[in-house]
LUMTOR-49575 format. One record per residue (C-alpha): residue in one letter; x, y, z. Coordinates in steps of 0.001 Angstrom, whole numbers, padded with zeros to 6 digits, always signed. Example, Ala and Ser with C-alpha at 12.3 -4.5 7.8 and 13.67 -1.06 7.14 Angstrom:
2
A+012300-004500+007800/S+013670-001060+007140/
//
This chain:
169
X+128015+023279+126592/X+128699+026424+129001/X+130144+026250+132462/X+127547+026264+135024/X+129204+028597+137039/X+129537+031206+133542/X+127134+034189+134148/X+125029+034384+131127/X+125549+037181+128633/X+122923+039487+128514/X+121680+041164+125687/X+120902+044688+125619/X+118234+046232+123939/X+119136+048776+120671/X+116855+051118+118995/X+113935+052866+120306/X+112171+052828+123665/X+108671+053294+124054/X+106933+054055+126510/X+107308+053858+131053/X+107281+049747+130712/X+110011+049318+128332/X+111664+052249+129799/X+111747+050070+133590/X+112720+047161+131522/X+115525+048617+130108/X+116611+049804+133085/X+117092+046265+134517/X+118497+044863+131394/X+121148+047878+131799/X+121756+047119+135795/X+121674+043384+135174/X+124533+043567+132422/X+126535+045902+134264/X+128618+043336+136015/X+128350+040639+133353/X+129924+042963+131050/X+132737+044324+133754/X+131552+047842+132963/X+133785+050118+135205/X+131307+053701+134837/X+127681+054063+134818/X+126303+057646+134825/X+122330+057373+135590/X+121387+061091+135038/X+117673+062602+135382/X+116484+065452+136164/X+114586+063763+139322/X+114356+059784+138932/X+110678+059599+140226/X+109842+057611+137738/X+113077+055204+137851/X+112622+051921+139268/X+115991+052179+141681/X+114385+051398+145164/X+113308+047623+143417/X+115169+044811+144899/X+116174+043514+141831/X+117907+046754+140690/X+119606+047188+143746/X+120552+043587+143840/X+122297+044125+140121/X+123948+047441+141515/X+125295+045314+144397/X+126724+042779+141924/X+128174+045129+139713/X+129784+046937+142730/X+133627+046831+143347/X+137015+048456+143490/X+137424+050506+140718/X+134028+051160+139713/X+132215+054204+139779/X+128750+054985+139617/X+127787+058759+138730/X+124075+060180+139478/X+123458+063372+137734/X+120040+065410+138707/X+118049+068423+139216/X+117413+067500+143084/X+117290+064257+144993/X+114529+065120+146870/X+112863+061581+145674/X+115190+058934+146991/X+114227+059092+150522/X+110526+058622+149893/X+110699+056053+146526/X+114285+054701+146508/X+114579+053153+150423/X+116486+050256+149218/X+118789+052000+146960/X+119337+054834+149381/X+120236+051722+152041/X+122795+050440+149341/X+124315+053928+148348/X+125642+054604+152277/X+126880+050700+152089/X+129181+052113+148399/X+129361+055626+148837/X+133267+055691+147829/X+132374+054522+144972/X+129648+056881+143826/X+129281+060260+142939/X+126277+062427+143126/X+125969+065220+141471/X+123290+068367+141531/X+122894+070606+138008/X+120538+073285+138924/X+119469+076940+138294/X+118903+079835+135790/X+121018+079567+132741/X+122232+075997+133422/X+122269+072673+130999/X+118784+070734+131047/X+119542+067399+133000/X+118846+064619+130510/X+117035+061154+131741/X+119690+058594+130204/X+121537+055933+131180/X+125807+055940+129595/X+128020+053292+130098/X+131482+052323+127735/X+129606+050070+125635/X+125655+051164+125695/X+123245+054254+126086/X+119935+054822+127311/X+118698+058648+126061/X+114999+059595+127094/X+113707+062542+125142/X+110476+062505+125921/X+110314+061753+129698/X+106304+062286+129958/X+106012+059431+127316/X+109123+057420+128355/X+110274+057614+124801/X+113522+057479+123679/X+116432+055161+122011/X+119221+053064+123113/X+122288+051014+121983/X+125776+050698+121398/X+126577+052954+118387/X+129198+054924+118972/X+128211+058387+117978/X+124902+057717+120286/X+127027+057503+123224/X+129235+060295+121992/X+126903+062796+121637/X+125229+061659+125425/X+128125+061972+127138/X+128795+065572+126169/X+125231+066633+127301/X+126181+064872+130631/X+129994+066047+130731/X+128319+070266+129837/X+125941+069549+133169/X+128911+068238+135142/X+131063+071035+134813/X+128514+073186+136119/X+126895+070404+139103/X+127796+070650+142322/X+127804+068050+145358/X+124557+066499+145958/X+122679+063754+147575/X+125352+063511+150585/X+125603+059441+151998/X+124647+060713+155797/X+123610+063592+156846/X+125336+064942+160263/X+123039+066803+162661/X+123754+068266+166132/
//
């Protein structure tokens, strides 16, 4: 019988990913087992999240309990321009954990095409066709592999983006 204070495990789906529905729902299951599974880096890359469900009180509340010392959370886009008008809540929660996230911008002539995925140690979320939401995830390790050199190539050439405040005079 488990401990009733135990956090359940949650299972994470593998294989392929059809469509904007299972693409939301995978995002959840994703957020959800990020602190379950004491996952220490997310990257969330796309080149705009409009069509991510991050300013839903549920993902925010799985960011929140994922959120620590020592983890690091790593947003990867085009432009940001989004956030402010779809994300509230998430935008709300970044200021709150901006030390422990880094935003990153990966734009202009002759640079890397910003994929919509999700990387963590353990499981991948790789959208190739973003119009369709269609894609594959899971935990095989040449999956992962082969995302996170598509998202390392953008990050050497992204620069500072998304800033936690802005100052004004």
């Amino acid at each position: 019988m488990p401990n009733e204070n135990e956090i359940p495990n949650i299972d994470l789906p593998e294989g392929p990913v059809d469509g904007r529905h299972a693409f939301h729902a995978h995002v959840h299951a994703a957020l959800a087992a990020a602190a379950n599974q004491n996952w220490r880096e997310i990257v969330l890359s796309d080149p705009a999240f409009d069509d991510w469900p991050l300013g839903e009180r549920a993902i925010v509340d799985a960011l929140q309990a994922w959120a620590s010392a020592g983890r690091r959370l790593v947003l990867l886009a085009q432009r940001f321009d989004v956030f402010d008008r779809e994300h509230a809540r998430f935008v709300h929660w970044r200021r709150m954990w901006s030390h422990i996230i880094e935003c990153r911008a990966c734009e202009g002539p002759g640079l890397p095409q910003v994929p919509s995925a999700i990387w963590t140690p353990s499981w991948f979320l790789n959208r190739i066709d973003i119009e369709h939401g269609r894609g594959v995830c899971g935990r095989e390790p040449e999956g992962r592999r082969a995302l996170r050199e598509r998202l390392d190539e953008c990050l050497r050439h992204a620069k500072p983006g998304f800033p936690a405040t802005t100052l004004g005079l």
